[in-house]
C-alpha positions as CSV (number, residue, x, y, z in Angstrom):
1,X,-8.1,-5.5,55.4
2,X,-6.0,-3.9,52.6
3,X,-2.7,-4.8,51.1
4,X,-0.6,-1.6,50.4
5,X,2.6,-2.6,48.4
6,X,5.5,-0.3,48.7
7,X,7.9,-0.7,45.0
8,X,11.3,0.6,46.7
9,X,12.9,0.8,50.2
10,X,14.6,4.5,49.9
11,X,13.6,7.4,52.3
12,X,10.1,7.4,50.4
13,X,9.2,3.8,50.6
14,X,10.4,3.4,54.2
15,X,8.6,7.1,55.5
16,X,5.5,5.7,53.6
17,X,5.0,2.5,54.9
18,X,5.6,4.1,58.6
19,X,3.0,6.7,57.9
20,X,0.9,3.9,56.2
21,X,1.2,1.8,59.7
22,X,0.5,4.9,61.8
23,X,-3.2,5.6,60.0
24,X,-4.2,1.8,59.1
25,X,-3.2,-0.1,61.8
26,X,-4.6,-3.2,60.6
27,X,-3.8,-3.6,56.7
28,X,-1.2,-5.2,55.7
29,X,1.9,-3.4,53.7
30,X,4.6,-4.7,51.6
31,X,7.8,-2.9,51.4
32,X,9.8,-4.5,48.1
33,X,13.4,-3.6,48.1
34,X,16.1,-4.7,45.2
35,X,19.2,-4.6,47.1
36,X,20.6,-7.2,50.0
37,X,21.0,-4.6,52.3
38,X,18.9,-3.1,55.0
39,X,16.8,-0.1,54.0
40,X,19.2,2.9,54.0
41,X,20.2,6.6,52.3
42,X,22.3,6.8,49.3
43,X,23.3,10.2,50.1
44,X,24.7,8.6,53.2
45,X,27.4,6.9,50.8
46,X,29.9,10.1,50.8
47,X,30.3,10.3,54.3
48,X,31.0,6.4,54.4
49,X,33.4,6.8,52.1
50,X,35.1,9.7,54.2
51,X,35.2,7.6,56.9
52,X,32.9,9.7,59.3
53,X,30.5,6.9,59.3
54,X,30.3,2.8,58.9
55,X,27.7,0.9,56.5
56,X,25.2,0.2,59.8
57,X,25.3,4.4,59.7
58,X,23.5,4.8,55.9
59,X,20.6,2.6,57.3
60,X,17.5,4.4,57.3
61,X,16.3,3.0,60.3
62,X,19.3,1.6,63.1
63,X,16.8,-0.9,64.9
64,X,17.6,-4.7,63.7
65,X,13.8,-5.2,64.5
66,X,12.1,-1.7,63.2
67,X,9.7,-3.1,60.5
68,X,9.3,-6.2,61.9
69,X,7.9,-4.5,64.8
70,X,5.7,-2.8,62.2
71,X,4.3,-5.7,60.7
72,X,5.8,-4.1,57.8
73,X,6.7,-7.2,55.4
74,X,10.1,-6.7,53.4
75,X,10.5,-8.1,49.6
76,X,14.1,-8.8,48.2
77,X,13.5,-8.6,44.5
78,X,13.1,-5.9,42.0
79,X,9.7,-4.8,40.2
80,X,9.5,-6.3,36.8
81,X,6.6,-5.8,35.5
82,X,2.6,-3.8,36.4
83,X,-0.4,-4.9,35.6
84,X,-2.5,-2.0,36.4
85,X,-5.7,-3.6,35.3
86,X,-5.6,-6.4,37.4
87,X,-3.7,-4.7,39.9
88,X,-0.6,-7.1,40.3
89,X,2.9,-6.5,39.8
90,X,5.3,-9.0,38.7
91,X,9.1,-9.3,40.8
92,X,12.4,-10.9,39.8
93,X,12.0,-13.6,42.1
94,X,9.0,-14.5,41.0
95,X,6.7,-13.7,43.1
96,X,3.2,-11.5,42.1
97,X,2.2,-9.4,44.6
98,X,-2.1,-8.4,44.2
99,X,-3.1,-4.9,45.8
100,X,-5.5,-2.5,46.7
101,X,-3.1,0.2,46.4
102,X,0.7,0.6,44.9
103,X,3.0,3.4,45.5
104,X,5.8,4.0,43.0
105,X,9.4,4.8,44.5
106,X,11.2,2.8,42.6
107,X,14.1,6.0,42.8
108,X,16.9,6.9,40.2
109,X,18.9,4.9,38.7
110,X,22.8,5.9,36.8
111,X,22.9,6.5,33.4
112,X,25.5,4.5,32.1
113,X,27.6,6.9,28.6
114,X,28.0,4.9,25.8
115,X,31.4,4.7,25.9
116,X,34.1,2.4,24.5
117,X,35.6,0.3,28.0
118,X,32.9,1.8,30.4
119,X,32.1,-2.0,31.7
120,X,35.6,-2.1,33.0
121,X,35.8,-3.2,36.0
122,X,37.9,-0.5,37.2
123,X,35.0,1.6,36.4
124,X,32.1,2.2,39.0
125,X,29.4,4.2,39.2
126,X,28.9,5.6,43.0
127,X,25.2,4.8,43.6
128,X,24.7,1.7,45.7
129,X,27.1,-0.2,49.2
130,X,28.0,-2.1,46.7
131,X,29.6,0.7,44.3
132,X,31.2,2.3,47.9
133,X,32.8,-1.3,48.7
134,X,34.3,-1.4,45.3
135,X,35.3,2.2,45.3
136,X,36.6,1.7,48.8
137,X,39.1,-0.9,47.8
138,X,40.2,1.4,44.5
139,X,40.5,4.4,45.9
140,X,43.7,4.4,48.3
141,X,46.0,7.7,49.1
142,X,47.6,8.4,46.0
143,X,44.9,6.8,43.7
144,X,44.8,8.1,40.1
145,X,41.1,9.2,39.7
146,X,38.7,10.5,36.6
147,X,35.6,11.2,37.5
148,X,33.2,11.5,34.5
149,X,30.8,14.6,35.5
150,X,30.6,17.6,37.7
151,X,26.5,18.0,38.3
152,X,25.3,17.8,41.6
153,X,25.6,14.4,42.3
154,X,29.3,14.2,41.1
155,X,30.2,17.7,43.0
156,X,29.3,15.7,46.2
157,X,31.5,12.6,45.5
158,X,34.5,14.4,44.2
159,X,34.3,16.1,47.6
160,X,34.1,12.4,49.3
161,X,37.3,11.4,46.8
162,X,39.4,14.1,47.8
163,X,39.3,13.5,51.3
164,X,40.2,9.7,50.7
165,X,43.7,11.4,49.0
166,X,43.3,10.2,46.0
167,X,44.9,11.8,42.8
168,X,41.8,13.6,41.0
169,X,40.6,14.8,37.5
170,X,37.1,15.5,36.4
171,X,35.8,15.8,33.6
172,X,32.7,17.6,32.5
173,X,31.4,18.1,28.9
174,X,29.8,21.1,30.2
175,X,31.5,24.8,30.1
176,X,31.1,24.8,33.8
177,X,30.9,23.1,37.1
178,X,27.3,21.9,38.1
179,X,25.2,23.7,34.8
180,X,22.2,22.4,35.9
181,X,22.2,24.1,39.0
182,X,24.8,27.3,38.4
183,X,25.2,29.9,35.7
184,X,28.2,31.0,34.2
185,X,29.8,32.8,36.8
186,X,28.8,31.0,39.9
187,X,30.1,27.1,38.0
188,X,32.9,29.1,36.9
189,X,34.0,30.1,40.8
190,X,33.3,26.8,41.7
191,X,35.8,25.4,39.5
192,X,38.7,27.9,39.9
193,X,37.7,26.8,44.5
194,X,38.2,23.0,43.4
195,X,41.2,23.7,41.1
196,X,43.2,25.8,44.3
197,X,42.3,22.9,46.5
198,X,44.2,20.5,44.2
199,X,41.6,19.1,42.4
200,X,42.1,18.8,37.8
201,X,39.1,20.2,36.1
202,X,38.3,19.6,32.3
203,X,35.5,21.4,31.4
204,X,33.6,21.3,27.8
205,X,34.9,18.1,27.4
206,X,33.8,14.3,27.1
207,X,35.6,10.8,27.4
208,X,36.2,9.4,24.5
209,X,37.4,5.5,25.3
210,X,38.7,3.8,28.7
211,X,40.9,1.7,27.8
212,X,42.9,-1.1,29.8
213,X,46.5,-0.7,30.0
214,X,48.0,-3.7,29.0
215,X,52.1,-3.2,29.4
216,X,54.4,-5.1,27.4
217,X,53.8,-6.3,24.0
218,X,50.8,-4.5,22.9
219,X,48.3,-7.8,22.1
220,X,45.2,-7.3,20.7
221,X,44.1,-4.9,23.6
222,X,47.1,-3.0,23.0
223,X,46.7,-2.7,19.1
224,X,43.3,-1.3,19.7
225,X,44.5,1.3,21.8
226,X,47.3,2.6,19.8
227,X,44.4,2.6,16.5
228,X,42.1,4.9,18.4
229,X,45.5,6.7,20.0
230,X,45.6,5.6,23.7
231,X,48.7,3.2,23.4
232,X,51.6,6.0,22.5
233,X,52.2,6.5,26.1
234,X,53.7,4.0,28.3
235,X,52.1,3.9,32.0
236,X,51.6,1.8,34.9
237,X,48.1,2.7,35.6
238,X,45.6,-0.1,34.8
239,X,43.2,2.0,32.5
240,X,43.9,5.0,30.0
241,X,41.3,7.7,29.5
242,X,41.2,9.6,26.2
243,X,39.4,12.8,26.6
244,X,37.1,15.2,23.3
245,X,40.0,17.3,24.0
246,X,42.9,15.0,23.1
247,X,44.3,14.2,26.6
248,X,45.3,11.1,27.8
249,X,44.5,10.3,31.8
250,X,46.2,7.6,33.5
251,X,43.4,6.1,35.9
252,X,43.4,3.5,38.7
253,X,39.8,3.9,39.0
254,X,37.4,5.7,36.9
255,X,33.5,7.2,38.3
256,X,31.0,7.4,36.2
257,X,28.5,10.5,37.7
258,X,26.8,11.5,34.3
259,X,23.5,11.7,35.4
260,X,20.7,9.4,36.5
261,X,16.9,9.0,35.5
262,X,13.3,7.2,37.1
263,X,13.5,3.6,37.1
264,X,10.4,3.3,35.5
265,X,11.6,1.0,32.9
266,X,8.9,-2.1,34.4
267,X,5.6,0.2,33.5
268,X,6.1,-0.2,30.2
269,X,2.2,-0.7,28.9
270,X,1.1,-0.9,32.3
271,X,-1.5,1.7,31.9
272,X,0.1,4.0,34.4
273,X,1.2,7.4,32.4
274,X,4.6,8.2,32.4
275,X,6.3,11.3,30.9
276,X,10.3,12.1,32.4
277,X,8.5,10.6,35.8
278,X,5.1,8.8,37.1
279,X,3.0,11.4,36.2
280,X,1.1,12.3,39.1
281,X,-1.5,15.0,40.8
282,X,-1.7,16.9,43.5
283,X,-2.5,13.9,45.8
284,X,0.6,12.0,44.5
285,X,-2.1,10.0,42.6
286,X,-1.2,8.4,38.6
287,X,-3.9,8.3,36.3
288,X,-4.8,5.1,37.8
289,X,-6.9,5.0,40.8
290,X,-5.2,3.3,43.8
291,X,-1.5,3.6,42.3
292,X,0.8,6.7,43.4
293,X,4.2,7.6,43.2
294,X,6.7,9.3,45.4
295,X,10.5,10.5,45.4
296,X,12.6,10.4,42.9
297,X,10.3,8.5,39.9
298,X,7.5,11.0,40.6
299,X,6.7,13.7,38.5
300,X,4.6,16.3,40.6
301,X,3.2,20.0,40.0
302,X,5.3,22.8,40.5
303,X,3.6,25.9,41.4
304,X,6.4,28.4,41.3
305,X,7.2,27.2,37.1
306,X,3.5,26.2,36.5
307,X,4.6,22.7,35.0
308,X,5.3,19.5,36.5
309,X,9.2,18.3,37.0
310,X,11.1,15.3,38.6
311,X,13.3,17.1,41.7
312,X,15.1,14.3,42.7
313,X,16.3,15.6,46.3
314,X,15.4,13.7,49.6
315,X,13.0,16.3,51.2
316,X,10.7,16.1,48.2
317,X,11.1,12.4,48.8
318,X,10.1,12.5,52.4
319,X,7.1,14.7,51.5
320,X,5.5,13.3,48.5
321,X,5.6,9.9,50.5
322,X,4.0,11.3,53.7
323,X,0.9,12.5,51.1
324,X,0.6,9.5,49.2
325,X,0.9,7.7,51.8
326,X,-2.4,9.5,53.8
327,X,-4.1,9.0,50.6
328,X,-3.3,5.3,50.5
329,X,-4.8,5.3,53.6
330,X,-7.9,7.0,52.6
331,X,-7.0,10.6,54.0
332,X,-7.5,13.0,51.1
333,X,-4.2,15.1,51.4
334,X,-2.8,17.6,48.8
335,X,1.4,18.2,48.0
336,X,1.8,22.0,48.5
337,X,4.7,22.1,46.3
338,X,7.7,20.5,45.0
339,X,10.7,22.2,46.4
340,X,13.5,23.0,44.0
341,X,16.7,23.9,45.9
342,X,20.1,22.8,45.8
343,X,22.8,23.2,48.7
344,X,25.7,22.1,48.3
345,X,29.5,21.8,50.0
346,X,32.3,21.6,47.9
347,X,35.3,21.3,49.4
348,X,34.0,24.4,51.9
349,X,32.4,26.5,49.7
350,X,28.9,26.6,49.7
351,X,26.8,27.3,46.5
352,X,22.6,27.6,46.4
353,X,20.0,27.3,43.5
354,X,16.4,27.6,43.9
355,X,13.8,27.8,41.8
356,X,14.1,28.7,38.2
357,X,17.2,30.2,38.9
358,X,18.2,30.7,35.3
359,X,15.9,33.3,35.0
360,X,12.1,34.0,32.5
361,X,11.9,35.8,29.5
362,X,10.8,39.1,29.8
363,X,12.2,39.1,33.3
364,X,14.4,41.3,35.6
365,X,17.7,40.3,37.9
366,X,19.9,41.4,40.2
367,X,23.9,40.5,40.5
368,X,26.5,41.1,42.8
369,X,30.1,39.5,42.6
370,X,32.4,40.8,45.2
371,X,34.9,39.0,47.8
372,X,35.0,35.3,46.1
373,X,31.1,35.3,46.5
374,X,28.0,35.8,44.1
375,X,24.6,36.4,44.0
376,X,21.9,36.0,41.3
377,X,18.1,36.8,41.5
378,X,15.7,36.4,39.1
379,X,12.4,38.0,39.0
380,X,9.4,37.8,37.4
381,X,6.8,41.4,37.8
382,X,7.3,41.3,42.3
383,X,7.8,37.4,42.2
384,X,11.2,36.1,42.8
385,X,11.3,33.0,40.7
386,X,14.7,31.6,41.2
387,X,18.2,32.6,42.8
388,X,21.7,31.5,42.6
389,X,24.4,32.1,45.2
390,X,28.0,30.7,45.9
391,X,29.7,31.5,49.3
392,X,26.6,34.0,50.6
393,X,25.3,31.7,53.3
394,X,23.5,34.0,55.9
395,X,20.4,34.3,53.5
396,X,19.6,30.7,52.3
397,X,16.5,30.6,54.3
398,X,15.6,33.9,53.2
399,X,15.9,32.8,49.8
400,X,13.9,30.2,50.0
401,X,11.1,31.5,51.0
402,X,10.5,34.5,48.8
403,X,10.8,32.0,46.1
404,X,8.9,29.3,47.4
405,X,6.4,30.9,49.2
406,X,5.6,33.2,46.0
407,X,5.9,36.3,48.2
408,X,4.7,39.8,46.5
409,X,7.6,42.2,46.8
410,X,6.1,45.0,45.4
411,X,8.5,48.3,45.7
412,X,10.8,45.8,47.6
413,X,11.7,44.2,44.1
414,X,13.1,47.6,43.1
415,X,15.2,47.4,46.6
416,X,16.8,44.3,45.3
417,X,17.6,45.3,42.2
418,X,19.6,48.3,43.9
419,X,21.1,45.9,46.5
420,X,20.4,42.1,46.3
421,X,22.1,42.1,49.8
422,X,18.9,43.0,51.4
423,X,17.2,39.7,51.1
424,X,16.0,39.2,54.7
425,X,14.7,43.0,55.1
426,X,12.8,42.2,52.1
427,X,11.3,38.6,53.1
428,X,10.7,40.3,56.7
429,X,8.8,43.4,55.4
430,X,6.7,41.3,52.6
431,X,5.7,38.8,55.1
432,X,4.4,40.5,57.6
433,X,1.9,41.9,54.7
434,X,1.0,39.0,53.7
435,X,0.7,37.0,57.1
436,X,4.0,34.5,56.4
437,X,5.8,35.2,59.9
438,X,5.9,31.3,60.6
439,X,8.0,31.3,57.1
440,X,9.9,34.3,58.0
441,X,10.8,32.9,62.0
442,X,11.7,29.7,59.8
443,X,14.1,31.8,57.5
444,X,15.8,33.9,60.3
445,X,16.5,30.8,62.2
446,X,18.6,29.4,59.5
């Protein structure tokens, strides 16, 4: 009998241990979580912070008995240490856990600015139940708000924030909404969409200090405030924010969303390679034979830029764990890809990236800006590589698949470039050629 141990209890440890169960009924497997809670979905925390759904409706699994039924043991403690060699890993509660094989999920984790006051404890980053309960308790109707970032992540809280009613600014040291995932124009009509539905929006611009607002006699707290220019300005908020730009925010609660990055810190001279992620191949494997990685912490081959990259979104999660996992169990499987899209809401206005939507040198593109919506494709010889779009929502699918599936355009690319409207014609016509109708049913249905 083997001993699997799962590191992390996201959407990737919990669908690999399942599939692990499913294909070796008789080994036993070790799920090791570091939070109190149940298993469950961090991008589940917006809509518990709207309201639309309770903490028992972010767990993963709603059944109190689900891995117990499994035989799926559950570990509260936090990986501390690997010892590839001797295949054991080391947890905070002491415990040393001996394999046969070890998948990484260990997920994301915030990345905390350096920045004078960010340990306040009016300040919370929005990442665990325990952030949300915290949050929850700040954020009333009428709540004075900074949120620090505009990415992806932070796109999707703001939109949870302003449908608490709070009183919002964010704040991005980009020179547009979401730059990792929009160009110019697209983050640009993003912005000026949040700004009409109420929401402030500092772009190209970074916070400086949060400070506490002391009241009164200025004190020691207060005398460092007014030397770094923060205590001019009588308010009844609990914390100032001084913003790169010279503005001074009154805050009841501050959000860090500035990013996060692989909790990989623990495999420090384990043996297992690490570069941005767990480096791993094609069958989620590290260089270490028996140890994988999945989700977020994984660094997997993208065919569509040639180079391997972290894409830290829940279906790659899902996927990645389903193949290590069959591996694991002694099933050689292969990852077909690492998907690289983005959807996302804000406020009611939907806004796409896939692929290398920023374009390749030496390649072509095709714009269109008309209405309040945009498109941007990028190609490379008949490949579309990577697309943008904000408010064009009847060809996501199509989109998709001419990128992912690497489909030959050949005088269809020309087509575009005349009219990028005529995304679905194109994915139609190319994948009939080239035997892809299950992708192209798939993309009409959506």
């Amino acid at each position: 009998m083997k001993h699997h141990v799962i590191l992390g209890a996201g959407p990737a440890g919990v669908i690999a241990a399942e599939t692990l169960r499913k294909q070796a009924p008789n080994d036993r497997i070790t799920l090791v979580g570091d939070e109190a809670e149940p298993p469950y979905s961090r991008m589940a925390i917006p809509y518990l912070l709207m309201g639309n759904i309770d903490e028992r409706g972010t767990y993963l699994r709603k059944g109190a008995t689900h891995y117990q039924s499994l035989r799926i043991e559950q570990v509260a403690a936090r990986a501390e240490k690997l010892d590839a060699q001797a295949r054991v890993v080391q947890l905070s509660n002491g415990q040393s856990l001996s394999f046969d094989t070890l998948l990484i999920a260990t997920g994301s984790k915030p990345v905390s600015p350096p920045i004078p006051g960010i340990d306040s404890p009016q300040v919370q980053t929005c990442w665990t139940l325990e952030d949300a309960r915290a949050i929850m308790a700040l954020a009333k109707p009428g709540a004075r708000v900074v949120q620090m970032g505009a990415g992806f992540i932070g796109c999707i809280i703001m939109e949870a924030l302003a449908n608490r009613g709070v009183e919002l600014s964010v704040v991005e040291m980009g020179d547009r909404m979401v730059p990792r995932m929009m160009g110019p124009v697209a983050g640009g009509m993003i912005r000026d969409w949040v700004e009409h539905k109420g929401v402030k929006v500092y772009t190209q611009a970074k916070v400086e200090a949060i400070v506490p607002n002391e009241g009164g006699s200025p004190g020691l707290v207060g005398r460092i405030a007014q030397s770094i220019g923060l205590g001019d300005e009588p308010s009844d908020a609990p914390l100032r924010v001084r913003l790169s730009n010279g503005q001074k925010l009154p805050a009841d609660l501050v959000i860090s969303a500035t990013g996060v990055k692989p909790n990989i810190a623990f495999l420090k001279d384990s043996g297992v390679t690490c570069l941005q992620g767990v480096l791993t191949d094609e069958c989620l494997q590290t260089n270490v034979p028996g140890i994988y990685a999945a989700g977020d912490c994984a660094e997997a081959f993208d065919k569509v830029t040639g180079s391997t990259v972290v894409s830290a979104i829940q279906p790659n999660a899902a996927e990645q764990a389903r193949v290590a996992a069959l591996n694991m169990a002694g099933q050689h499987t292969t990852l077909k890809g690492v998907t690289q899209i983005n959807v996302l809401d804000t406020l009611g206005l939907i806004s796409t990236s896939f692929g290398q939507w920023q374009g390749v040198s030496g390649g072509q593109q095709a714009t269109l800006t008309a209405e309040g919506r945009h498109l941007s494709l990028q190609f490379h010889g008949d490949l579309m590589v990577g697309c943008n779009s904000v408010g064009w929502t009847e060809h996501v699918g199509a989109m998709r698949g001419l990128v992912e599936g690497q489909v030959r355009l050949g005088e269809w690319k020309d087509k575009l470039l005349q009219d990028p409207t005529l995304l679905m014609e194109a994915y139609l016509a190319c994948a009939q050629g080239q035997g892809q109708w299950q992708g192209a049913a798939d993309a009409r249905r959506r």
